[in-house]
C-alpha positions, -999 to 999 in steps of 0.1 A, spaced: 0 0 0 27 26 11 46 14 -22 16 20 -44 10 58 -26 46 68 -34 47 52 -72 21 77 -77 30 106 -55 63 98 -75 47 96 -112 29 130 -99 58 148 -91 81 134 -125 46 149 -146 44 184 -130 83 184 -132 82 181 -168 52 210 -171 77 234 -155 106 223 -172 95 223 -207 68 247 -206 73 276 -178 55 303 -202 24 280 -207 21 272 -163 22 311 -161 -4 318 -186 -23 288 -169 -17 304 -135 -32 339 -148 -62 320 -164 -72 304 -129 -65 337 -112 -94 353 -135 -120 321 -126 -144 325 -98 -137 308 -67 -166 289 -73 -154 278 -106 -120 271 -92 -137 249 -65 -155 227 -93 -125 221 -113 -105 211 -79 -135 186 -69 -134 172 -104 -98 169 -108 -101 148 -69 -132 132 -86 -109 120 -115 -81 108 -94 -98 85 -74 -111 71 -106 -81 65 -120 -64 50 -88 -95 27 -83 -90 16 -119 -56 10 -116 -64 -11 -85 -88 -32 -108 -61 -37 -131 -40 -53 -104 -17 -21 -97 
């Protein structure tokens, strides 16, 4: 279980890594786009992004990871 939680929190980390490291300009027009959303907007799109994880982590648990 603990091995599992830091494959991902590792895969998570190696993907935002690469965001930043090939595409700075692009987070900081990303950044500016949230900053203009309403809260409320910004709220939704958190909740679905959590929504989607656990998704994809009970699918990969189906799969046998």
């Amino acid at each position: 279980m603990i091995g599992t939680a830091l494959l991902a929190l590792g895969l998570v980390l190696i993907v935002e890594g690469l965001v930043y490291a090939l595409a700075p300009s692009l987070v900081e027009q990303m950044l500016e786009a949230l900053r203009q959303m309403p809260p409320e907007a910004r709220r939704i799109l958190g909740g679905l992004a959590i929504l989607s994880g656990f998704v994809l982590v009970w699918l990969a648990k189906m799969l046998g990871a």
